[in-house]
N, C-alpha and C positions, 0 to 999 in steps of 0.2 A: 552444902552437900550437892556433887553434880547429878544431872539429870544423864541419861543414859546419852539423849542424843549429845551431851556434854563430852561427856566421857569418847565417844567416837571422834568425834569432832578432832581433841585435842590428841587421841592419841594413834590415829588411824596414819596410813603409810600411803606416801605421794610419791610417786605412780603407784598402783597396787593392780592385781588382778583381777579380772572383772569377779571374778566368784567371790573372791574376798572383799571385794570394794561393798557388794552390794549381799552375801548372804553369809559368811562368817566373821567377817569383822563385825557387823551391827547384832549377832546372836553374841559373841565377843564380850562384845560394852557390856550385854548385860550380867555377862560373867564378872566382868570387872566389877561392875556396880555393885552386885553381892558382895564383892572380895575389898571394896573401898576401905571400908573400915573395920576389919580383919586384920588378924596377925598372919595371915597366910603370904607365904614369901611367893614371887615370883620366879623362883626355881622350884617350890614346892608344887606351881601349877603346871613346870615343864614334866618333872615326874609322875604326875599325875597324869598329864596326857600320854605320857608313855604308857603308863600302865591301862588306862581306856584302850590302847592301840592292844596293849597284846589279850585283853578279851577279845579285841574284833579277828585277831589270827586264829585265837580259838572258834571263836564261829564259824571262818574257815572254812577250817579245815573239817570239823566236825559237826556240823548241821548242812545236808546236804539241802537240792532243791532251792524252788524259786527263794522262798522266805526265807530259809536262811541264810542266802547271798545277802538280800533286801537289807535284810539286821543286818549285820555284820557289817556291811559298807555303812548304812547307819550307825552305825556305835563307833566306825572308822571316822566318820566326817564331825564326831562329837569328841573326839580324839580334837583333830584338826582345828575345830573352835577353841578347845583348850590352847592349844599351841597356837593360838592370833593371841590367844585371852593373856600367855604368860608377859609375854613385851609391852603388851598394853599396859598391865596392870604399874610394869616397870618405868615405863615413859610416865604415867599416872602420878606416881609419885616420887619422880624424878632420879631413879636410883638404877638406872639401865645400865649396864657393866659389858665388860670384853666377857671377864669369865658367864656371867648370864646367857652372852652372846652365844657362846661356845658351847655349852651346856644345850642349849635349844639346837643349836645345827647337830652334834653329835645324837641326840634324841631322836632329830628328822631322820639321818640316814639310817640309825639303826631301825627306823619305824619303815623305811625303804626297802631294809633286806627283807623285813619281817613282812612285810603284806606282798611281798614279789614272789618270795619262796612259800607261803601261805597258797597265794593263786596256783603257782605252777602244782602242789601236792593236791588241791580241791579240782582242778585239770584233769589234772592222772584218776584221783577217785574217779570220776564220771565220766571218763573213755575208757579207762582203762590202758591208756596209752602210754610204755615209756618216752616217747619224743618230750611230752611234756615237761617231765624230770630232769631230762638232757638242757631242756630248753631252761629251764629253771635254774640250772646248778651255772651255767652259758650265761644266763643274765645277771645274776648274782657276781660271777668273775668278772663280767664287764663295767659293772653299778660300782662294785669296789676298786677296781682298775680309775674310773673317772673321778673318783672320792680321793683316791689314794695320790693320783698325779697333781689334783688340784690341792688337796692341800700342800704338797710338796713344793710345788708352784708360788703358795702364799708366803713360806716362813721367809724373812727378812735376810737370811745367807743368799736366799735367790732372787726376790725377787727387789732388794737392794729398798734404798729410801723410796716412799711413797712420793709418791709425784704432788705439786704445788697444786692447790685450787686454784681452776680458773676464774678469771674475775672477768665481771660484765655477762653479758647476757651469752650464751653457748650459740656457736654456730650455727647456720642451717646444715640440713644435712642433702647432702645433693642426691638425686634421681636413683645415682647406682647403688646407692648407701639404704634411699627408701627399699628401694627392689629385695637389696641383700637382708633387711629387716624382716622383709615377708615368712620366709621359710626361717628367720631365725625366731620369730615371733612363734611358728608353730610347733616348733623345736621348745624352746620354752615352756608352753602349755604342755605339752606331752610330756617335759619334765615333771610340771607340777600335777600330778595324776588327783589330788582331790576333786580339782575343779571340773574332773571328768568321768570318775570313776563310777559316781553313783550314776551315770548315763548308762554306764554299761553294766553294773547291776539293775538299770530300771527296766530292761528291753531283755536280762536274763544272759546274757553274753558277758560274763567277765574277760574272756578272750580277746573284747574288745578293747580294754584296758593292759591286756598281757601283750599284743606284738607290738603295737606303737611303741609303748616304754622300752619293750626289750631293742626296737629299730633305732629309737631314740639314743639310748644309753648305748648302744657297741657303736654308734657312729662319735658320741661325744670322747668316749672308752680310744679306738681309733683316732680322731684329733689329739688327744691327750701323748697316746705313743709317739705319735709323728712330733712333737714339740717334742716331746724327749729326744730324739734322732736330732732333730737338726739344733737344738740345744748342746747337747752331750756326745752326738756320734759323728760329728765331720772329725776330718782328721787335723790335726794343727796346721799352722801356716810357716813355713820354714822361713 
């Protein structure tokens, strides 16, 4: 029977994010560990983490004040452990699938619209401000805009055979390439809003979490259009 740190070990993700590397994947294992020798599927734990996420929308939206931000991002990031726990549990017992795959990413996004649209309504409560609302409904067209083009991007009519593994050790990556890494490194983080979000429940500003994502997501939203254009909208070559 593995031991937890086993279980991380064998089925943790290289490269991962520093939040996951070191505080949900090792709460993770020890979901796994529970789940070892259980008949519990690991799609049974993606819907389950969905369903933790949409208590924390209810919290929300509907327990106003510091504490109930506190929870609510809490029982969000207990969400989040489920969703490290469900792939783990999958690599664990070597039964990892595309559909699995699939299942957990369409989970994520819809856990995306549901805490983006959650923040912008718990906003508006407590100004009482429509911009909020505006900015909500704004973010949400853009979240789905960047969702919608990437996966368009993925099906095999477009984006043709998958390209050959390279063999031997990968390239260095030159000066301009580290540079261009920086801001795309922060772009990433801002994507993955767990590993930030309880910052900005702990200081009381969830707003601190609403413009980054929303800055994030209509610049990715934007990239996505512009490939469409020069994809799909030059004019042919006579």
């Amino acid at each position: 029977m593995s031991s937890v740190v086993e279980i991380y070990q064998r089925t943790k993700k290289v490269p991962d994010l520093v939040w996951n590397r070191f505080v949900c994947r090792p709460l993770a294992a020890v979901v796994v560990k529970l789940l070892e020798r259980t008949a519990i599927t690991p799609n049974q734990v993606t819907l389950a983490a969905f369903g933790v996420a949409c208590v924390a929308t209810v919290l929300l939206v509907s327990w106003p004040g510091y504490w109930g931000l506190v929870l609510a991002v809490l029982v969000y990031e207990a969400s989040y452990v489920l969703d490290c726990a469900d792939g783990m549990l999958a690599r664990l017992r070597g039964i990892a699938s595309k559909q699995g795959h699939l299942l957990d990413f369409l989970m994520d996004e819809i856990k995306a619209f549901m805490i983006l649209g959650a923040v912008s309504v718990r906003l508006y409560l407590e100004g009482k401000e429509p911009l909020f609302l505006l900015l909500g409904v704004a973010g949400l067209v853009v979240l789905a805009t960047g969702i919608a083009v990437t996966t368009f991007q993925r099906r095999p009519e477009i984006a043709g055979d998958p390209p050959l593994a390279p063999s031997g050790e990968p390239p260095s990556r030159s000066l301009l390439q580290r540079l261009i890494g920086i801001p795309m490194g922060i772009a990433k983080l801002l994507v993955h809003y767990p590993s930030y979000i309880w910052i900005a429940a702990a200081v009381g500003r969830i707003d601190f979490y609403f413009y980054p994502y929303l800055l994030v997501n209509a610049l990715y939203a934007a990239k996505s259009v512009a490939w469409l254009w020069l994809r799909f909208g030059r004019f042919p070559k006579e």
